[in-house]
C-alpha positions as CSV (number, residue, x, y, z in Angstrom):
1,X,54.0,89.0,21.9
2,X,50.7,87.4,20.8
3,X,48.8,85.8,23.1
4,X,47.1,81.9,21.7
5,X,43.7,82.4,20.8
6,X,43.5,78.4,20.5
7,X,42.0,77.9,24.4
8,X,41.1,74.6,25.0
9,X,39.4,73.0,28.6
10,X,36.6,74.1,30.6
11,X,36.0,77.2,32.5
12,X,35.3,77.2,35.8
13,X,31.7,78.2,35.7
14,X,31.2,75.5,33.0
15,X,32.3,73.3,35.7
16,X,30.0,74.2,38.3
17,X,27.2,73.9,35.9
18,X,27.5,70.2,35.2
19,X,28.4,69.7,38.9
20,X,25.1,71.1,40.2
21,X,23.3,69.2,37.4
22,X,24.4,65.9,38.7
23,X,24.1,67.1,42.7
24,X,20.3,67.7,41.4
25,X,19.9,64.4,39.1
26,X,21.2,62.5,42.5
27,X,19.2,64.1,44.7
28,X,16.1,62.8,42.5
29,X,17.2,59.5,42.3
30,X,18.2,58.7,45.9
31,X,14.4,58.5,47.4
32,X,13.3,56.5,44.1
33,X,15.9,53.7,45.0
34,X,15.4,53.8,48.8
35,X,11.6,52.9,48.1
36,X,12.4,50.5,45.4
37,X,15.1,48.6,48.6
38,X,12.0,49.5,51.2
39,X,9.4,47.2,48.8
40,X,12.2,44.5,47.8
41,X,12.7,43.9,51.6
42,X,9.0,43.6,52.7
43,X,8.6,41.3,49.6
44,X,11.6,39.7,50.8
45,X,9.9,39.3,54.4
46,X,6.5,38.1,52.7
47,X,7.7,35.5,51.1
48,X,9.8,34.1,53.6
49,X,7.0,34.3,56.2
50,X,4.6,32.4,53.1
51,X,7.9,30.1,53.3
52,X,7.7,29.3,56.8
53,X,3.9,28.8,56.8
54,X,4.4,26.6,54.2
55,X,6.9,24.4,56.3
56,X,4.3,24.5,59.2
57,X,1.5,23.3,56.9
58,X,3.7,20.5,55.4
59,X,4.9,19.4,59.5
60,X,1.7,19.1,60.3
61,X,0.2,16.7,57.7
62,X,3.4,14.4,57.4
63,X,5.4,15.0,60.5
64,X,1.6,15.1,63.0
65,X,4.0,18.1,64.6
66,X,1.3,20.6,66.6
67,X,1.3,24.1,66.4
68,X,4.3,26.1,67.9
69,X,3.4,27.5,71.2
70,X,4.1,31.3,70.8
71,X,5.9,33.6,68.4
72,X,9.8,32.6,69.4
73,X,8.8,29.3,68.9
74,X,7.2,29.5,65.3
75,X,10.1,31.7,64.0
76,X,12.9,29.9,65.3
77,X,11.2,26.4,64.0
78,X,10.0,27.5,60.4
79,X,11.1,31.0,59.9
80,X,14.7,30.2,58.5
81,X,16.0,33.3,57.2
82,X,16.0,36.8,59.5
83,X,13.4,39.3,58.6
84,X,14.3,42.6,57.4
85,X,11.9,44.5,60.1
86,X,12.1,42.0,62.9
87,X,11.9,42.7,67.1
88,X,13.0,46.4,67.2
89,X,13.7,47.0,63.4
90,X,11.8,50.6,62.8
91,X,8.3,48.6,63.2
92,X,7.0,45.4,64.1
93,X,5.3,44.2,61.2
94,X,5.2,40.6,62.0
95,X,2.9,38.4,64.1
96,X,1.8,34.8,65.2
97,X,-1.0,34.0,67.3
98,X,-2.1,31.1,68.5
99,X,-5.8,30.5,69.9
100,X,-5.3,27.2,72.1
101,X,-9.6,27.6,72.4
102,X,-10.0,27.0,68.9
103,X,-6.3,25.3,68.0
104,X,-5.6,27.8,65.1
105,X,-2.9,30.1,64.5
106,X,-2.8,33.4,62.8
107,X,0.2,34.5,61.1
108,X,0.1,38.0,59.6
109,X,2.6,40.6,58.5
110,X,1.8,43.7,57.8
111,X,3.7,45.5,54.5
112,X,2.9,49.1,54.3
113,X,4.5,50.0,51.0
114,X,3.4,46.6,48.7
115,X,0.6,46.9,46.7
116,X,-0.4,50.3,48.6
117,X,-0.2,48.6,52.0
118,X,-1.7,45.4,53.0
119,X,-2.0,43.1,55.6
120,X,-1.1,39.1,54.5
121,X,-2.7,36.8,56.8
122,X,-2.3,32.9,56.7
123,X,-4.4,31.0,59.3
124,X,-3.3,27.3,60.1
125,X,-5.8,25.4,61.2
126,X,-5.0,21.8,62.4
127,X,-8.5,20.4,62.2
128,X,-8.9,21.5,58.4
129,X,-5.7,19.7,57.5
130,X,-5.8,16.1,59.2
């Protein structure tokens, strides 16, 4: 009896090959894409914070509203959407300050992985505006 010569399918080893070549393609990609989701959320928080100052600016010179007295009261007023790395999240990278001496308030937030980390800082200042 003659055994088939005509083999078709993969071998085992063959297999394991393209499986390790994948495991090793993945493990490249996964830290790429967690950045890339790390920099769309602190964009995401940047602009919803340049959002919110916006809606303070805009209160202030139609609505003669006066500025909000702490941080609770400025985020649940004119911050409509939740921030990705709010009040526990892994860092607190947002802020509001209000100086009642000078009646300005400082809003900051502080993105460590746009543009190679920076600081965005909008001041209101009532005075300026009126």
């Amino acid at each position: 009896m003659k055994k088939k010569a005509n083999k078709k399918g993969f071998t085992i080893m063959e297999m394991l090959i393209v499986v390790a070549i994948i495991a090793v393609l993945v493990a490249i990609a996964i830290p790429t894409f967690n950045g890339a989701l790390e920099k769309s959320k602190e964009a995401t928080d940047v602009a919803n914070v340049r959002a919110a100052y916006a809606e303070l600016q805009v209160a202030m010179l139609t609505d003669n509203a006066s500025l909000p007295a702490d941080e609770n009261a400025f985020k649940t007023t004119y911050v409509k959407q939740t921030l990705n790395y709010d009040d526990g999240a892994k860092e607190d990278k947002f802020t509001y300050t209000k100086d009642t001496s000078k009646e300005t308030a400082t809003i900051t937030y502080v993105a460590k992985k746009l543009d190679g980390g920076h600081t965005y800082t909008w001041t209101v200042e009532p005075a300026d505006i009126q």
